[in-house]
C-alpha positions in Angstrom: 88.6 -11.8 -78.0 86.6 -13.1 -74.8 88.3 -10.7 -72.1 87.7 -7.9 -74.7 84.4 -8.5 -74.6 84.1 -8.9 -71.1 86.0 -5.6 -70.5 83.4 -3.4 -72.8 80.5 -5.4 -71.2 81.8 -4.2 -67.4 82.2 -0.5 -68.7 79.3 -0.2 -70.2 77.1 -1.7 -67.0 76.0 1.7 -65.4 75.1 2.8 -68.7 71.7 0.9 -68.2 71.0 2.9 -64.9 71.7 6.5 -66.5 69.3 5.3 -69.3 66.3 4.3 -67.1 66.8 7.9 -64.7 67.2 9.8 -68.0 64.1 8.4 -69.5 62.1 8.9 -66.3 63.5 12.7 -65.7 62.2 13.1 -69.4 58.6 11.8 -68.8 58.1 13.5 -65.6 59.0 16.7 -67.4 56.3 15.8 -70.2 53.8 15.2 -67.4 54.3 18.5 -65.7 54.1 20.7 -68.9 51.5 18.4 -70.3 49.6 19.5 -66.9 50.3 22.7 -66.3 49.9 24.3 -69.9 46.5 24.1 -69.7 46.7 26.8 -66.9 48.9 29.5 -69.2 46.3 28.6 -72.3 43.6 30.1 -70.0 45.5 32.7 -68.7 46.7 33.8 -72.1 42.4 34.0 -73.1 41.7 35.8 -69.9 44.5 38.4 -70.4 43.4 38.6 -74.3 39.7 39.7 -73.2 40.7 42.1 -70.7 42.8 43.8 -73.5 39.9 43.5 -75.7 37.8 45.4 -73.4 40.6 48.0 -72.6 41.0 48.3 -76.5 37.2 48.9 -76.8 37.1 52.5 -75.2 34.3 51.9 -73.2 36.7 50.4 -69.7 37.3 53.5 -68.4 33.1 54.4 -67.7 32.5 50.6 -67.0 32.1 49.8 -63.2 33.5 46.4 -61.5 30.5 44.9 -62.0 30.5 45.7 -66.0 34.0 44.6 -66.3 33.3 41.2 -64.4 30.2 40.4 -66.5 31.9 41.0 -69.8 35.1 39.3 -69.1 33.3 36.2 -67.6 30.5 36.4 -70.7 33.7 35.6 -73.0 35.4 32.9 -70.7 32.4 30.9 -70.3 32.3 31.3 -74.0 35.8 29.7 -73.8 35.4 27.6 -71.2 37.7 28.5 -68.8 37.2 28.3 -65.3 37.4 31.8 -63.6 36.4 32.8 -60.4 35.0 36.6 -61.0 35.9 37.6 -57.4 39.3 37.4 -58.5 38.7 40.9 -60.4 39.7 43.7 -58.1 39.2 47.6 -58.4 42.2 49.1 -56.9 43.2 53.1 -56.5 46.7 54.4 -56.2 48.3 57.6 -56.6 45.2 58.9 -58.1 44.6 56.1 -60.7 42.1 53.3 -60.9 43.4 49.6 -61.6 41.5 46.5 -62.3 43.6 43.9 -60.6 43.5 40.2 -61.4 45.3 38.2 -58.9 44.9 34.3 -58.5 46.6 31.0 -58.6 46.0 27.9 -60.7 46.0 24.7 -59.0 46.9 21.1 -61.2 47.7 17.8 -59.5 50.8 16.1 -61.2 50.0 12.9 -59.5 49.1 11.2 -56.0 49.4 14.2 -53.3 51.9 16.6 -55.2 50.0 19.6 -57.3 51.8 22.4 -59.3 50.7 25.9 -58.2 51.2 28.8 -60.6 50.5 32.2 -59.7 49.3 34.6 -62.3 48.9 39.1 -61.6 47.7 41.0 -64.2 46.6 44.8 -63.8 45.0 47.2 -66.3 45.0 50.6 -66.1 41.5 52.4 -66.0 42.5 56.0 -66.0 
């Protein structure tokens, strides 16, 4: 009975090593989402209120400047931090399109960050 023992103990030795790299693939996964889902929550607001103001009738006779101050009104309502430079008039074929182009930033730890890049554009025509 002692060498079966022995024999099961031996096989099951590298278990212990999958065990540990499994548990710490798992909790750097949770620490990524857990710090970059804070960047899709505000992206999902921004993209709401921009379809809020397209929905309201009143985007195509706003300027840039109108478009800028109500979108940022309702995000500093939300608190999310949004650069208002980020919201570009663009022209093309005839059309006008309010462009919102930018990146998100979040530091997973020491000096290695996650960058997500986020383009949204609305038609104004």
């Amino acid at each position: 009975m002692k060498s079966l023992h022995a024999s099961s103990a031996r096989s099951q030795r590298g278990s212990v090593y999958t065990t540990i790299f499994l548990v710490a693939l798992f909790g750097f996964v949770i620490l990524a989402v857990l710090r970059v889902a804070p960047a899709y929550i505000d992206d999902r607001t921004l993209v709401d209120t921009m379809n809020g103001v397209v929905e309201s009738g009143e985007f195509e006779d706003m300027s840039l400047s109108d478009v800028r101050n109500n979108l940022m009104r309702t995000l500093n309502v939300n608190r999310v931090d949004f650069d208002a430079n980020k919201v570009v008039l663009t022209k093309e074929g005839g059309k006008e399109y309010v462009d919102i182009n930018y990146e998100s930033r979040k530091p997973l730890f020491y000096n290695i960050e996650a960058v997500v890049i986020f383009q949204h554009r609305f038609e104004k025509n």
